[in-house]
N, C-alpha and C positions, 0 to 999 in steps of 0.2 A: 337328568334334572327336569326336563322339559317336559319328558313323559309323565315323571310323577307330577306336575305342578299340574296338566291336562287330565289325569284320570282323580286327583283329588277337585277340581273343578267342577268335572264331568257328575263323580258322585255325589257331592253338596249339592249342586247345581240339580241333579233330581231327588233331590231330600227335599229341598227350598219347593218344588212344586209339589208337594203332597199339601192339602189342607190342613193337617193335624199339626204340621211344623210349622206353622207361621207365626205360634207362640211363643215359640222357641222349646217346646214339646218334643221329647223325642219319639222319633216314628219306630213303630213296631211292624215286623211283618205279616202279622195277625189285621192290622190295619187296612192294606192294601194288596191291590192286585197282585196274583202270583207272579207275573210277567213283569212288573215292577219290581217286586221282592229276586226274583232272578236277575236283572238286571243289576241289581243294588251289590246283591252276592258276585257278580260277574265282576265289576269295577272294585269290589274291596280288594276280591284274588289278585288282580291285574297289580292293585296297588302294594302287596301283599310280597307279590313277585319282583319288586326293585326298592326292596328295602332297603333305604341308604345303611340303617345300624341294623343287621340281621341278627348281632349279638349286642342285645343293649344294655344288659345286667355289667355284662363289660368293659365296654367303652363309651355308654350314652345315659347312664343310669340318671347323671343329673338333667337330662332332658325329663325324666317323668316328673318334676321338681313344679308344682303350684297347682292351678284352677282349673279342668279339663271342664267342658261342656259336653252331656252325650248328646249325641244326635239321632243314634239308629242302635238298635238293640234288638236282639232275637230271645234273651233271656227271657225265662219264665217269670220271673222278679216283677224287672220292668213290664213285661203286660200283662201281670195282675193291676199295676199304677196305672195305667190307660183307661182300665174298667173300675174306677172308685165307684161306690153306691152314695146313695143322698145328694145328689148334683154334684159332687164333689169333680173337679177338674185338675187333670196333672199339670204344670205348668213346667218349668226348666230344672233338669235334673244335674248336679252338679257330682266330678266326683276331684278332691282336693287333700293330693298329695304332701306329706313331708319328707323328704327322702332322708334324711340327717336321721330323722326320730325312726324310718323305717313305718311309719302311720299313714293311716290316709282315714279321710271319711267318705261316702254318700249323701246327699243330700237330696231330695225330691220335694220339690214347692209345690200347694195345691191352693187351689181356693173354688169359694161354691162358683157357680155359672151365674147368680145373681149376687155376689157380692157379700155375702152373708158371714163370711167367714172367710180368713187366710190362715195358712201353716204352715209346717213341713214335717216330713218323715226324713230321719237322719240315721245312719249305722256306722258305727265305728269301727276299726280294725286295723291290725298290724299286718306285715308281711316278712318276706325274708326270700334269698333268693332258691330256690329251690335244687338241691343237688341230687342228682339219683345215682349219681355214681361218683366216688370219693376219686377217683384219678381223672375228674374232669372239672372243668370250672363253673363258674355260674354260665345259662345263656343267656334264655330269655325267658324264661318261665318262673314263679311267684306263688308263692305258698299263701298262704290267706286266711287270715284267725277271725274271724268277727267277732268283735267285744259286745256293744252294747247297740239299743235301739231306742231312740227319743221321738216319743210324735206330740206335737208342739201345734198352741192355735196362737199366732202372733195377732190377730185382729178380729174382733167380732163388730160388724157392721162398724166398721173402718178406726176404731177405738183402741188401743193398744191393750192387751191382756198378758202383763208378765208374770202376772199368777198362774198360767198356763201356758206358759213356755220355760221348760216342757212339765204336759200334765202327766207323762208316764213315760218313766224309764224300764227299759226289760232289756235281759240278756238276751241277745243276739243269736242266731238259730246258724250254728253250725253244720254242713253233709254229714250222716251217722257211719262214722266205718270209715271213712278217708277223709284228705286234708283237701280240702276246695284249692285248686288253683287256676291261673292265668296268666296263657302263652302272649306275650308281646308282639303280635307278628311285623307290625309297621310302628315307625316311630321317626320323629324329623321333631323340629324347633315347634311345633303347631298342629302338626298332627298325630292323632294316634289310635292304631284298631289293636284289639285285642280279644283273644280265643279262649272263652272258659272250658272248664275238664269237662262241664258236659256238653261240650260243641256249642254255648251259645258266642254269641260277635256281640261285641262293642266297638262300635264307633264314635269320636270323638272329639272336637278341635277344642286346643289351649282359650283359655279366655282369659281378658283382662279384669273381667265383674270378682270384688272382691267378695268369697264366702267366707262366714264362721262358723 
């Protein structure tokens, strides 16, 4: 217990010193030093390797249960949101689980770098535990449907606009030829990484900030 309480410290604790996180922005490894980005990789494995729920679809499924905050991401997804055009800035990206309904969404906040504008980009989607083989149980791995995609301006020079939230809804862009999923590989009361089919990492802590 000590060791994970020290290598999740360890890893936040060098997230919190990058510039780009002070926002509460999640940090990409596109962002920063490879030496950092290695180091980042080093402590998720370490954390990775004493996972209290190894099998969480199992025995911990209602821990993925509410408001996760990302923090760190290696997906392709998330750093195209780093690079918006038009001043546009990423600000905290949320992703918020229901486990009863089997749903979750994405959420990513932006707004201009002068104030000009707020929003978000949101994606919805269902999951299911993923079996690959019928004489075994769930573990940890999660099938992934994306439904829909909302991008929404909640304020234009600090005025409310609910006539554009949201001003465009579109279906959701599913992998062509296979089913997107993600390996759970850490999971605790407030923490959580996870490994997508294309090798990208998500890193994660529970939050209290209520999203809709």
């Amino acid at each position: 217990m000590n060791n994970q309480l020290s290598l999740k410290e360890k890893l936040l604790a060098a997230l919190d010193l990058i510039p780009s996180h002070k926002n509460g922005s999640p940090v990409t490894n596109l962002q920063i030093d490879k030496n950092i980005a290695a180091e980042i990789e080093d402590l998720t494995t370490q954390l990775e390797s004493c996972n209290p729920n190894p099998h969480p679809l199992v025995n911990a499924i209602s821990l993925l249960e509410g408001s996760w905050q990302l923090h760190y991401s290696t997906a392709r997804e998330i750093r195209s949101l780093v690079s918006l055009p038009l001043g546009l800035k990423l600000g905290k990206v949320y992703q918020v689980i229901n486990v009863s309904n089997k749903q979750f969404f994405n959420q990513a906040f932006v707004k201009h770098f002068l104030g000009v504008l707020s929003g978000y980009v949101k994606v919805t989607a269902s999951f299911e535990p993923a079996i690959e083989d019928s004489s075994r149980s769930p573990d940890k791995r999660i099938n992934v449907y994306f439904d829909k995609r909302y991008l929404s301006i909640e304020k234009i020079l600090g005025i409310n606009t609910p006539q554009f939230d949201p001003f465009k809804v579109v279906a959701a862009n599913n992998p062509t030829n296979r089913v997107a999923t993600l390996d759970i590989t850490y999971l605790d009361e407030d923490f959580r990484i996870g490994r997508g089919g294309d090798g990208s990492l998500f890193v994660l802590k529970k939050s209290i900030e209520v999203v809709e």
